[in-house]
C-alpha positions in Angstrom: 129.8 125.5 87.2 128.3 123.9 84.3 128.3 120.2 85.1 128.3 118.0 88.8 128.7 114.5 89.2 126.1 112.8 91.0 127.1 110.2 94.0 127.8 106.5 93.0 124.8 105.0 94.8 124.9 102.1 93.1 128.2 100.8 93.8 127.1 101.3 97.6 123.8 100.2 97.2 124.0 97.0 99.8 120.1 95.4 98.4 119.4 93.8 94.9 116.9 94.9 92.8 114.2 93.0 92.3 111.0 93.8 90.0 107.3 92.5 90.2 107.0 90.4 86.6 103.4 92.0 86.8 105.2 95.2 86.1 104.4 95.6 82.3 100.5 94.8 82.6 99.8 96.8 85.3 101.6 100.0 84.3 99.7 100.3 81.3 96.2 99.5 83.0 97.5 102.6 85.1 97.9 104.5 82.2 94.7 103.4 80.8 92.8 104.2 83.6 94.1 107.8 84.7 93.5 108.9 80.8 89.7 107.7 81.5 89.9 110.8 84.0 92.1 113.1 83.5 91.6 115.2 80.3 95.2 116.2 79.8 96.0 118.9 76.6 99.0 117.5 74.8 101.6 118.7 76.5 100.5 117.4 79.6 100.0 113.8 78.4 103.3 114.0 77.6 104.3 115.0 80.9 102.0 112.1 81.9 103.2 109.2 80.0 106.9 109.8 81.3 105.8 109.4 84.6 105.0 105.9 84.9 104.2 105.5 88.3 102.8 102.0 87.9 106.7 101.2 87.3 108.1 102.6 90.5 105.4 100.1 91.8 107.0 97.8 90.1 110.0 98.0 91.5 109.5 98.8 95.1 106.7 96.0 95.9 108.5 93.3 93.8 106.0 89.9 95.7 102.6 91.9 95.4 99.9 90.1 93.6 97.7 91.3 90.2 95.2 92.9 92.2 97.2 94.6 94.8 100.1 95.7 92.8 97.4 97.5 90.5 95.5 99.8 93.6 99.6 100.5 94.4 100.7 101.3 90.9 96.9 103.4 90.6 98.0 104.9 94.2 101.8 105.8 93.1 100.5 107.3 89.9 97.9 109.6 92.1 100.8 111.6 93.7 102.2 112.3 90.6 99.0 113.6 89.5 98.1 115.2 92.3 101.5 116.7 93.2 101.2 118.2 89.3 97.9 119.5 90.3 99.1 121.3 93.4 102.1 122.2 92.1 100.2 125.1 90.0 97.9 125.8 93.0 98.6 128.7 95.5 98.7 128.4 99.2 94.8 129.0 99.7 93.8 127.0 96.6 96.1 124.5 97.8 94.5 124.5 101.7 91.3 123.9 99.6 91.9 121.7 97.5 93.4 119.0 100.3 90.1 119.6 102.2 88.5 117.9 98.9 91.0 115.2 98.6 91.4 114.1 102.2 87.3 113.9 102.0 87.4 111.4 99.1 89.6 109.4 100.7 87.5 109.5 104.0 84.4 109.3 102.4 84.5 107.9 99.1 80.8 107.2 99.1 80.6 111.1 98.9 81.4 114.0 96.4 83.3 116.7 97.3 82.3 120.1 96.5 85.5 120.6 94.7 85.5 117.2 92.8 88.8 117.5 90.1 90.3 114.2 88.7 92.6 113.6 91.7 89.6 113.5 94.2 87.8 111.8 91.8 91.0 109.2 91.7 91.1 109.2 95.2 87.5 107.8 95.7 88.6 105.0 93.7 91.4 104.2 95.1 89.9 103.9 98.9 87.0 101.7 97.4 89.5 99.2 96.5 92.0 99.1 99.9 89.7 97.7 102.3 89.1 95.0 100.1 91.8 93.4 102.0 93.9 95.5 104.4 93.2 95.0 108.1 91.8 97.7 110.1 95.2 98.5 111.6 96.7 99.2 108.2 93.9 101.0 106.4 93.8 103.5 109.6 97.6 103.9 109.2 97.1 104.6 105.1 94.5 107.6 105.7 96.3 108.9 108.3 99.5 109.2 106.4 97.6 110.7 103.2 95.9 113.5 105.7 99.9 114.4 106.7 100.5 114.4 103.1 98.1 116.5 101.9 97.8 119.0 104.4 102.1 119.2 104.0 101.4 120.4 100.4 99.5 123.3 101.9 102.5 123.9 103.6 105.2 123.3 100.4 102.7 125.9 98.3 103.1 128.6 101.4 106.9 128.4 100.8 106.2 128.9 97.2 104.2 131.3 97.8 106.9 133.1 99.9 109.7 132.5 97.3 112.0 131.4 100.3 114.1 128.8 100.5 113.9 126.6 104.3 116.7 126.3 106.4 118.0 122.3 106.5 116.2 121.0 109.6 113.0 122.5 109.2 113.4 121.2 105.3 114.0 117.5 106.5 110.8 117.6 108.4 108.6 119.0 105.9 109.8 116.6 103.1 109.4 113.5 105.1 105.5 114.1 104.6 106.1 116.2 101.3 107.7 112.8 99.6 104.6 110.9 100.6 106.6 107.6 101.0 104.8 107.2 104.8 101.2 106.4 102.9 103.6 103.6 100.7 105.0 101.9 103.5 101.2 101.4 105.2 100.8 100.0 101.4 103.8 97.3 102.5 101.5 95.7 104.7 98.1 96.0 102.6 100.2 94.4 99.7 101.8 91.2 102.3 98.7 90.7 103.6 99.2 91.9 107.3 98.0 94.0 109.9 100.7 94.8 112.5 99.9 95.9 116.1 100.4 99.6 116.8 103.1 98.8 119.5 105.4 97.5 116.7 104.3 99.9 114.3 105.3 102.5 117.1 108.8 101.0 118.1 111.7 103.2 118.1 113.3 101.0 115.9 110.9 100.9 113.5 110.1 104.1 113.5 113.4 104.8 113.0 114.1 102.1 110.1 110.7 103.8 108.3 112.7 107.6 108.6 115.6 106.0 107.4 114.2 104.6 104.2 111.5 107.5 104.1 115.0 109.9 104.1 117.0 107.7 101.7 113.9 107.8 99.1 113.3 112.1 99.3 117.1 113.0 99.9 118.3 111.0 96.6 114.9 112.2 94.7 116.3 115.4 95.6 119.7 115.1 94.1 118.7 113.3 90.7 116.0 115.7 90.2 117.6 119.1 91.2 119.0 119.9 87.9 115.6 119.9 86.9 113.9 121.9 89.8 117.0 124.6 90.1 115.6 125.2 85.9 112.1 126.3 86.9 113.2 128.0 90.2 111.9 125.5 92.7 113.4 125.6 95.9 112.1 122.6 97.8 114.9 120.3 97.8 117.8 119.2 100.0 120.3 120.1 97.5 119.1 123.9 97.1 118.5 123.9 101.2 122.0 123.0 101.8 122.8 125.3 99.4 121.4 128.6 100.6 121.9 127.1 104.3 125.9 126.7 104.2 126.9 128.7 101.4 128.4 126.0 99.2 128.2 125.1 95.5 126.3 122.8 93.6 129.0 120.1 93.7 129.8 120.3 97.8 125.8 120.3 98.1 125.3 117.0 96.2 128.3 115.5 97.9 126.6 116.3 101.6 123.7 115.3 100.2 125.1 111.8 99.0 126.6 111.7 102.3 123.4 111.5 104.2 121.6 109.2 101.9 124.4 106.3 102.6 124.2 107.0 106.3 120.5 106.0 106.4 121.3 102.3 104.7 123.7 102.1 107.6 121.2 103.3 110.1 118.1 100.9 108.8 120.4 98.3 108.8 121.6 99.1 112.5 118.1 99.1 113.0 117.4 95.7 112.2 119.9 93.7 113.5 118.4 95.3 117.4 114.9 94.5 116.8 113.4 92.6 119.5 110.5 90.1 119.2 106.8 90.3 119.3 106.2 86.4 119.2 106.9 84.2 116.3 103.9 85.4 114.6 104.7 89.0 114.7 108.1 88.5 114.1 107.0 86.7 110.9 105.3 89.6 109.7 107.6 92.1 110.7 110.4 90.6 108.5 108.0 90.8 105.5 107.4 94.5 106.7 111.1 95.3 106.8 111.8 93.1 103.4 109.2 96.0 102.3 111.3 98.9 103.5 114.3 97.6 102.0 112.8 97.2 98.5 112.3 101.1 98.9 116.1 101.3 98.6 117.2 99.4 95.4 113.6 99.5 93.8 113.5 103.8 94.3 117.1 103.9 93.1 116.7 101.6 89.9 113.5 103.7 88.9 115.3 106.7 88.6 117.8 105.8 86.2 115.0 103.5 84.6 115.1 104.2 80.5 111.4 103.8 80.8 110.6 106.2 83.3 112.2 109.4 81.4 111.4 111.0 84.6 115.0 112.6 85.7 117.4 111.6 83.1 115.1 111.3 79.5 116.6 108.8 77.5 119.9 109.0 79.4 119.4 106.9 81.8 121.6 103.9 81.4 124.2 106.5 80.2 123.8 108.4 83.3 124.7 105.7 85.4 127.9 105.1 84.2 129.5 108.5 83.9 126.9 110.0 86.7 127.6 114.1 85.4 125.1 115.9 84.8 125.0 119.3 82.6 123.2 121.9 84.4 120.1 123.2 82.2 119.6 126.9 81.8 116.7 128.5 83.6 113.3 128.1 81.9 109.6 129.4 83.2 107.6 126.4 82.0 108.3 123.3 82.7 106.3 121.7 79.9 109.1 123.1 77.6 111.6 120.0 78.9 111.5 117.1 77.1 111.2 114.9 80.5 109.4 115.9 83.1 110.5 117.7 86.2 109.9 116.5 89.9 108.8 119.7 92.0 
């Protein structure tokens, strides 16, 4: 098989996109202020400037304001960086190097023994968030960024082990891997809320946060496995389903697709049985769950965004249309694509 075709999202996409008009400004202050850390050789600027993480921020927090749109885009741009950085780490360097982050974060009065550009990133970031976000929120932000870093330790053990995971125990590892949790706590920093932990721990939220937390890694994982099958990696839902059920690329994608549409109609399930906290809480709840559903359009959008380069180079608006994909040869290096490669 040399070419798949990838499923027709946005056809079935239910949501609009809508993008912040800060977008522009703030990605480039992003850019501007990771090169003022990060000492990249030139092929890793490259790398770098196709990332644009400040436009994913863009499009998945479309009301936030100047100042919390930039910690976001700043925060978005950090897990590209630091999921870079890891990605060249082994298991123990990896186990070390989380120690470091988690305790810039935590403390970011302190510095870390181990003090790279991400931790140094880090402490900068957690200066700015409780500017403004409520105690509730903030606790919900760290927590989430410990579960992601310390599941990186975990994604470099499998590296480590060359092995592919069976489905299940691949779903659960990528719903911290895909560090989406620590964005959604960044939903309620950006509308200005701090919801009570009983809502936060609903069933039905919980379950409208898997499903958008889900819908975001599973179609990451399709539009960026031609990349990731290139170099070898193995950490994705198309290659698990693969290796799991014995099927080809195109019957992978396909089941793949499949479960990304049923988690649109499970959030939306979701949110039509939500009880109500009060009209106070229910106020900030629907600006919560307006949050979660900006995930859907404004991840989608990015992808294929001509700016981002990130999945499709140049091909983006292109790709959308026709939606095959021509699979790339196996390289060693992924510094020798022209694009960047999600791992």
């Amino acid at each position: 098989m040399t070419t798949y075709i990838l499923p027709d999202f946005f056809s079935k996409c239910p949501y609009q996109l809508r993008v912040n008009p800060l977008t522009e400004i703030v990605a480039q202050n992003t850019q501007r202020w990771v090169l003022n850390i990060v000492d990249y050789d030139d092929k890793k600027r490259k790398l770098f400037l196709n990332t644009k993480g400040g436009v994913l921020a863009g499009h998945t927090y479309p009301d936030a304001d100047a100042f919390h749109l930039q910690v976001i885009a700043d925060f978005t741009e950090w897990l590209f960086c630091f999921d870079d950085y890891s990605d060249e780490c082994t298991g123990e360097e990896a186990r070390l190097l989380a120690d470091s982050v988690i305790q810039s974060f935590r403390d970011p009065s302190a510095t870390c023994q181990n003090d790279v550009p991400v931790c140094q990133m880090a402490r900068d970031i957690t200066r700015r968030i409780p500017q403004t976000a409520g105690p509730r929120c903030l606790r919900r932000f760290l927590d989430t960024v410990d579960s992601y870093v310390r599941s990186v330790v975990r994604e470099a053990a499998y590296r480590d082990d060359r092995s592919t995971p069976d489905v299940e125990s691949y779903i659960a590892l990528r719903r911290e891997t895909s560090a989406v949790r620590p964005s959604f706590a960044l939903i309620e920093f950006s509308a200005g809320v701090d919801l009570p932990d009983e809502v936060i721990a609903h069933p039905l939220i919980r379950s409208m946060e898997m499903a958008i937390n889900d819908w975001t890694s599973w179609t990451n994982d399709i539009f960026s496995y031609n990349k990731e099958q290139a170099v070898g990696s193995t950490h994705n839902l198309v290659a698990a389903i693969m290796y799991e059920r014995g099927v080809d690329i195109q019957t992978a994608i396909n089941q793949a697709g499949d479960l990304c549409l049923e988690c649109v109609v499970s959030f939306e399930q979701c949110r039509q049985a939500l009880p109500s906290w009060g009209a106070d809480v229910d106020r900030e709840v629907q600006l919560y769950v307006q949050g979660l559903q900006d995930w859907v359009a404004g991840s989608l959008n990015w992808s294929f965004d001509v700016a981002s380069m990130r999945y499709f180079g140049r091909n983006g608006e292109e790709m959308k249309k026709s939606r095959v994909v021509r699979l790339l040869p196996r390289i060693y290096d992924p510094a020798e694509l022209s694009y960047s490669v999600d791992l």
